[in-house]
C-alpha positions in Angstrom: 37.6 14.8 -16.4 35.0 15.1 -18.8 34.9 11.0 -19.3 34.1 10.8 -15.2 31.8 13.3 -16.0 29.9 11.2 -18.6 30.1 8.2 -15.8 28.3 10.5 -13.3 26.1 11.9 -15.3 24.7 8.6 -17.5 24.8 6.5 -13.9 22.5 9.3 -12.7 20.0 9.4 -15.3 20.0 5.2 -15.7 19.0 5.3 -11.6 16.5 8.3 -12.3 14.7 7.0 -15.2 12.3 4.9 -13.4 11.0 7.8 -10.9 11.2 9.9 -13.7 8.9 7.1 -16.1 6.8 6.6 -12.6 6.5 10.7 -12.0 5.0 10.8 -15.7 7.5 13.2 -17.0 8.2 11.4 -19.8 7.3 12.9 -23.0 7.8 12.3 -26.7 9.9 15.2 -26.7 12.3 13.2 -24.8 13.9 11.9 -27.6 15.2 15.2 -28.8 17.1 15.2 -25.2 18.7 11.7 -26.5 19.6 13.6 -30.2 16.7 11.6 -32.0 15.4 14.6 -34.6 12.8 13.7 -37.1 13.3 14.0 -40.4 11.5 17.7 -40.8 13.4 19.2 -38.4 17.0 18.2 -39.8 16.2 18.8 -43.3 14.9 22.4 -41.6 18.4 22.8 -39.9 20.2 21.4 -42.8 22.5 24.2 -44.0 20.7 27.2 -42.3 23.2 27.9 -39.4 20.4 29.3 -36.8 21.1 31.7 -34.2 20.3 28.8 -31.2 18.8 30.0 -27.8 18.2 28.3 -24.9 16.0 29.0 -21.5 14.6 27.0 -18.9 12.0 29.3 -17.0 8.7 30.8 -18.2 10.4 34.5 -17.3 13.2 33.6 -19.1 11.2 32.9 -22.4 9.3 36.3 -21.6 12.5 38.1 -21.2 13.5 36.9 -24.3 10.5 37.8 -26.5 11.9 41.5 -26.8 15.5 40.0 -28.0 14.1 37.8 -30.5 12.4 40.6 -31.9 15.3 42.5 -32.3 17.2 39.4 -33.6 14.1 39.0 -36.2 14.1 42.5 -37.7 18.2 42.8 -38.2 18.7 39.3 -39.0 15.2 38.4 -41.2 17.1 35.6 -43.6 18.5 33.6 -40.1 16.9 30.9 -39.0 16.2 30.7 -35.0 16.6 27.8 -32.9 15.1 27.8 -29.6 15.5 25.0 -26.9 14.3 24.4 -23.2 14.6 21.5 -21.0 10.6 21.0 -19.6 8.0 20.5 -21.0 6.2 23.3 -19.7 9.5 25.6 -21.4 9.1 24.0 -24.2 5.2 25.3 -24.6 6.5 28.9 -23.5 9.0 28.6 -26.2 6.4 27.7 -29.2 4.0 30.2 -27.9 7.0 32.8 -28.8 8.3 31.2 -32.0 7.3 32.1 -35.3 6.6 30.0 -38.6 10.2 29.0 -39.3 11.6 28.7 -36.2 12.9 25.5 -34.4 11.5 24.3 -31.1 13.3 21.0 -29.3 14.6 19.8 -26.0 18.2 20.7 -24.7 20.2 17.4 -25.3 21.4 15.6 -22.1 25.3 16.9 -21.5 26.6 13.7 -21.8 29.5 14.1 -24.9 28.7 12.1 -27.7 24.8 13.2 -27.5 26.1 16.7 -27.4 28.6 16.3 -30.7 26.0 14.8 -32.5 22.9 18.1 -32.1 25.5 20.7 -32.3 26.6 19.6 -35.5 23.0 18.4 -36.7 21.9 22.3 -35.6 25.3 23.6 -36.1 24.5 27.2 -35.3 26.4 30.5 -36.3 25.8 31.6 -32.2 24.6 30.3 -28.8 23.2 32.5 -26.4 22.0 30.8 -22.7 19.5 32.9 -21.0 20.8 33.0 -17.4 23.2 31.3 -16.3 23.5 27.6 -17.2 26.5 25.6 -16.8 26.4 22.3 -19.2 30.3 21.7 -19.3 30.4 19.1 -22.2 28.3 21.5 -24.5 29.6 24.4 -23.5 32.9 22.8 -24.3 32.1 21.2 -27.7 30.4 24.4 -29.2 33.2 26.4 -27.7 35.6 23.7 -29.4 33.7 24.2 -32.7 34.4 28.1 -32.5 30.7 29.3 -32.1 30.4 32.4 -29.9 28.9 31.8 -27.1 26.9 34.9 -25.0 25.0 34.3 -21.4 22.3 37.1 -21.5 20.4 38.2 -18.1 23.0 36.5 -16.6 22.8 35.7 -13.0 24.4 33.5 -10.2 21.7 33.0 -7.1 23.0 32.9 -3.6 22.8 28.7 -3.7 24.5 28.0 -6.7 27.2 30.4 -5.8 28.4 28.3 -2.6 28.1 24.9 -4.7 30.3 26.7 -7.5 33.1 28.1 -4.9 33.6 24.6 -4.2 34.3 23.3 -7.2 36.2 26.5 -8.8 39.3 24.8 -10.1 36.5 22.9 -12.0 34.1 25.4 -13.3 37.1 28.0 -13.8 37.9 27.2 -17.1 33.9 26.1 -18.6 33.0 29.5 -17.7 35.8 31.0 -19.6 35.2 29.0 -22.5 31.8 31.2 -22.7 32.7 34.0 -24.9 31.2 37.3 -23.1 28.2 37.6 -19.8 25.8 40.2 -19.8 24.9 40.5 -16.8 21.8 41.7 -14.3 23.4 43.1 -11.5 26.6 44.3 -9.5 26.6 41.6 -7.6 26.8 38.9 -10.6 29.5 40.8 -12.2 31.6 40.1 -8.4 30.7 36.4 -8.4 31.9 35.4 -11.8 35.0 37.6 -11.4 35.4 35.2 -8.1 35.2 32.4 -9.9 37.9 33.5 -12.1 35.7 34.7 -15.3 37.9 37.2 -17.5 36.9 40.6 -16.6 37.3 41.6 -20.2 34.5 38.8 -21.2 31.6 40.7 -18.1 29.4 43.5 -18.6 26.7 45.1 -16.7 23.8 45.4 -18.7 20.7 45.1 -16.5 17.6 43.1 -16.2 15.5 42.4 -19.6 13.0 41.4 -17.7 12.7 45.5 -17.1 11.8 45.5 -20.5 8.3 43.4 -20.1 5.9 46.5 -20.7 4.6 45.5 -23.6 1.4 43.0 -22.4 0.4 45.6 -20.3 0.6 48.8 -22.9 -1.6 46.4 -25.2 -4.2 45.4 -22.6 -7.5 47.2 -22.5 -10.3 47.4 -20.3 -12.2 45.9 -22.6 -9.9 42.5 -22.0 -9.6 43.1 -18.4 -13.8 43.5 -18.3 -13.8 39.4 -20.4 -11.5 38.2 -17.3 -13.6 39.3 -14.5 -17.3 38.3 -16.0 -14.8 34.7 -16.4 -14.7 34.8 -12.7 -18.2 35.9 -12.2 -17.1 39.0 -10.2 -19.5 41.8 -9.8 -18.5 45.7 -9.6 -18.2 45.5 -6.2 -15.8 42.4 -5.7 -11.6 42.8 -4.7 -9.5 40.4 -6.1 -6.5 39.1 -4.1 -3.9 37.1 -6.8 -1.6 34.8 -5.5 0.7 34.0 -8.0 3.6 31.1 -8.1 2.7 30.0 -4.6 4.8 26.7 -3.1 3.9 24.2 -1.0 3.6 25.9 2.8 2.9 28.6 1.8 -1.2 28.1 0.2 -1.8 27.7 3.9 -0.4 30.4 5.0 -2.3 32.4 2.4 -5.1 30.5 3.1 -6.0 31.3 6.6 -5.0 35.0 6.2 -7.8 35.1 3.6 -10.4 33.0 5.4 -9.7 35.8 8.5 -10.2 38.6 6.3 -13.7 37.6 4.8 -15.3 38.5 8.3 -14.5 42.2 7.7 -14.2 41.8 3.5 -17.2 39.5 2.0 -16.4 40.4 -1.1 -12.9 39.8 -1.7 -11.8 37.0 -3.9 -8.8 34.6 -4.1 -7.0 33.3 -6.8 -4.3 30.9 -5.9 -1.7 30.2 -8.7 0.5 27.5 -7.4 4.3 27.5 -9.3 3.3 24.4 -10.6 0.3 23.9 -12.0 0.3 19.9 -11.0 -0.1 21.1 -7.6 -3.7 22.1 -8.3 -5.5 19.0 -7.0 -3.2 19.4 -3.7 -4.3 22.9 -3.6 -7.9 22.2 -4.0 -7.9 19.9 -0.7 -6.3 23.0 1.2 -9.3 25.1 0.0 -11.8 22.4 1.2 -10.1 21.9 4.6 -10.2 25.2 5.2 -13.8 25.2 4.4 -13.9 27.1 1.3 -15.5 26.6 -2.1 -12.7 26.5 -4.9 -12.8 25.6 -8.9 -10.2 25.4 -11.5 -9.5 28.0 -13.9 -10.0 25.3 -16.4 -13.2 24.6 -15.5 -15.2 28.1 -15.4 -16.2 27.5 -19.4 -19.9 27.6 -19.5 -20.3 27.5 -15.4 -21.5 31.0 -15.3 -23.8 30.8 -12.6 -22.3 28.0 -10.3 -19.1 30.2 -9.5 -20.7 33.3 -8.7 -20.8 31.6 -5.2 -17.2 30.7 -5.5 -14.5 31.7 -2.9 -11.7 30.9 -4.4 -10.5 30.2 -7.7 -7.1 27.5 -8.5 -5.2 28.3 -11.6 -4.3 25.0 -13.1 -3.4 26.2 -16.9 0.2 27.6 -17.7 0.3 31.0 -19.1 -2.5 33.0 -17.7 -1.2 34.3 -14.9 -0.3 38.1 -16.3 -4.1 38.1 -17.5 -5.2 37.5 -13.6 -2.6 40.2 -12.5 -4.5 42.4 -14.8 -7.5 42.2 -13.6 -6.5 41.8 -9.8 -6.6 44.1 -7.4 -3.9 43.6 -4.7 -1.0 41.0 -5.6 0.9 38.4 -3.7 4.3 37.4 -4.8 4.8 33.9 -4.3 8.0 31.6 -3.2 8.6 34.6 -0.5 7.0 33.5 2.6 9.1 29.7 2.8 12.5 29.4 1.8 12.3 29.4 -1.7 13.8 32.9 -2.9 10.8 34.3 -4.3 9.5 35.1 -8.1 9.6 37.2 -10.1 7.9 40.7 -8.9 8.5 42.7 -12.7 5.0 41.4 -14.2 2.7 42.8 -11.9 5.0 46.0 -11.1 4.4 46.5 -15.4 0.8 46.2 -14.8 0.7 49.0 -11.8 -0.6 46.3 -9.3 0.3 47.1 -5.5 2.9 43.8 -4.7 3.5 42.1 -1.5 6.0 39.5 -0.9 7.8 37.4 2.2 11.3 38.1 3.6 12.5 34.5 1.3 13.2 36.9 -2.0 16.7 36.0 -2.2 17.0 34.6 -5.8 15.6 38.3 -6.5 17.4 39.6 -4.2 18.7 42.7 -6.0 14.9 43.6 -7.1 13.3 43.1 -4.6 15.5 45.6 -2.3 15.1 48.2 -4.8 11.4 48.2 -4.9 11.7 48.2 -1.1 14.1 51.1 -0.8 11.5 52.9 -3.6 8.4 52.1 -1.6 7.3 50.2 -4.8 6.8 46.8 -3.0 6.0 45.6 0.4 7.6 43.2 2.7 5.5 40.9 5.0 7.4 38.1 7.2 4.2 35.9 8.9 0.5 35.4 8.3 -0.8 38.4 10.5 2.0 40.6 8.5 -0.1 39.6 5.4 -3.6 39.8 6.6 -2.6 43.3 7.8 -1.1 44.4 4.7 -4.2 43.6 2.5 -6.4 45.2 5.2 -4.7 48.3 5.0 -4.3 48.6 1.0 -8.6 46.9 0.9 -9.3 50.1 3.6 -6.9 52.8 1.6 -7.9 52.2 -2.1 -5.5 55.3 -2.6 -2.7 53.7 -1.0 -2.9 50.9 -3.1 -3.1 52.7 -6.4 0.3 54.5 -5.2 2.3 51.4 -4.3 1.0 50.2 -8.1 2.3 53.7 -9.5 5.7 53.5 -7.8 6.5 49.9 -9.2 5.5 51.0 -13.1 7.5 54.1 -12.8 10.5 52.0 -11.1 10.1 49.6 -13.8 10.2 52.3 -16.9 13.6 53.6 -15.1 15.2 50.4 -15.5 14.3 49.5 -18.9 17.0 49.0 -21.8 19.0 45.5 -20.5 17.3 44.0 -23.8 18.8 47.0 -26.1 22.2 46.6 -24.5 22.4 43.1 -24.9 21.0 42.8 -28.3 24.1 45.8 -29.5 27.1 42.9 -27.6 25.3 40.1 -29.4 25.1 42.3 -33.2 29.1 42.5 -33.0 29.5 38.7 -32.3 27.5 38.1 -35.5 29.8 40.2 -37.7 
């Protein structure tokens, strides 16, 4: 299987290549994907064992900054390895590692470039963040008799119907992983369904809960530098719209553009999910006749954006400092069929949150912040236009919503605690 598997997957990546070469997503870094280390990093692996952990997303590094903590202060002589696919992941990743640590590129899963960096990094445990199936390196480090712990673990509505299919596939990879902590109920159900050892699941929670800790250290002296960076005066309301898709800028767009006939002063910052989408979101500002300007671009242009409607974030990692200082959030990926983002950052910053009816890969979150009245729903343009109305008119209101989802959030903290005390017996 695994030899067809190898056919697939190198036939795949020889016919992607060129799109991939003319998308410009190739980076040095690619190598690393290939198992070409430099020198300095296997004579800094050589021996060392590392605890290796791997994440794709920006919220999963996030969610892991609490565990590696942990991991740091019980385990200060082991080395930590930490890989990502993107290069966007991989900037996350360094932003959270320490001097010491090990940054690099997931290798492709094709089998002999998987023997190769397991054995170069040859590490004393593996833990995935989420739930990522790689069958020939969860195989080989399996084969090699390195534990093997998914953390936040979680199985999305999608990737649950393309996994039933294939079950008497998948059936035995997952069971090769050595324990799943996972987020919710409804994860523990699916991997039992696809025939994961009950004895190898346990519910832990969300660490994701656990992200308090940028917004206990923030002050308003902080929050004061970001809104002189946008120019806004006392007066001004700030919408955020954070990790907004294609489809759905417009959407957001008009409902703004309506509601600066009754609110002058309220500001937009658009945040698309992917940061190369700025240019496309700038020519939705212009056609719908509004000024914009990049984030990256407000250095030293004090007085030009003063008259500024709306701002584009084209940087990566900035986003939480915009929540900060907003004053109404929007919850991207919601309002098109997406399945929604993640809603825990601004709920830990006390912000009042919207979002559309698409939350599914949230699913589980996003209904208990609707069931707490920590979060509201909004399924169209006039829905959202509303919605702000109301909150821009009932200041009070607002600052209740932003209440419920901090205190909602404090209740459900402690996923990163739980996980770290299944992971401390694996390293015995």
């Amino acid at each position: 299987m695994f030899i067809f598997y190898d056919f697939i997957f190198v036939l795949f990546a020889l016919l992607y290549l060129p799109i991939f070469i003319f998308k410009g997503k190739f980076h040095p870094g690619f190598l690393s994907r290939l198992g070409f280390f430099s020198k300095d990093v296997q004579n800094s692996l050589a021996g060392k064992r590392p605890i290796w952990l791997h994440m794709v997303s920006v919220g999963e590094a996030q969610a892991l900054r609490i565990l590696l903590e942990k991991l740091r202060k019980e385990y200060p002589a082991r080395k930590i390895a930490l890989s990502t696919v993107t290069p966007t992941g991989n900037k996350i990743a360094r932003s959270i590692a320490v001097e010491g640590d090990v940054v690099f590129y997931l290798p492709l899963d094709v089998s002999f470039i998987v023997r190769s960096v397991v054995d170069l990094i040859n590490p004393c445990l593996f833990i995935i963040a989420e739930t990522e199936i790689w069958p020939n390196l969860i195989t080989y480090v399996n084969k090699r008799d390195i534990p093997i712990i998914s953390v936040n673990s979680r199985i999305s509505d999608k990737s649950f119907n393309s996994y039933k299919l294939i079950k008497f596939l998948l059936q035995g990879i997952l069971n090769k992983i050595s324990f799943f902590c996972v987020q919710t109920q409804t994860d523990s159900q699916r991997l039992l369904a696809l025939g994961v050892d009950s004895k190898k699941i346990k519910l832990t929670g969300n660490m994701k809960f656990d992200i308090t800790d940028y917004a206990d250290k923030k002050n308003n002296a902080e929050d004061a530098d970001y809104r002189l960076k946008l120019g806004l005066n006392a007066g001004d309301k700030l919408l955020v719209a954070g990790s907004t898709h294609s489809g759905e800028d417009e959407i957001i767009l008009e409902a703004y553009k309506e509601l600066l006939v009754e609110f002058p002063d309220l500001k937009l910052l658009l945040a698309p999910r992917h940061p190369e989408r700025a240019r496309e979101a700038e020519k939705l500002v212009l056609s719908c006749g509004l000024g914009s300007v990049f984030i990256s671009k407000l250095r030293g242009m004090i007085d030009d954006r003063r008259g500024t409607t709306v701002f584009i974030l084209d940087t990566i990692g900035q986003l939480r400092d915009f929540y900060a200082v907003s004053d109404i959030v929007f919850v991207g990926g919601s309002l098109i069929k997406k399945g929604g983002q993640n809603i825990l950052e601004p709920a830990a910053l006390a912000k009042p949150i919207i979002f559309g009816p698409y939350m599914f890969n949230f699913r589980d979150i996003a209904e208990l912040f609707l069931i707490s009245g920590a979060a509201v729903l909004v399924k169209n343009k006039e829905e959202l236009r509303e919605k702000i109305k109301d909150l821009l008119l009932h200041p009070e209101n607002a600052l209740e919503l932003g209440r419920r989802a901090k205190e909602l959030l404090l209740k459900n903290q402690g996923a990163s605690e739980r996980n770290f005390k299944i992971i401390k017996e694996f390293l015995k």
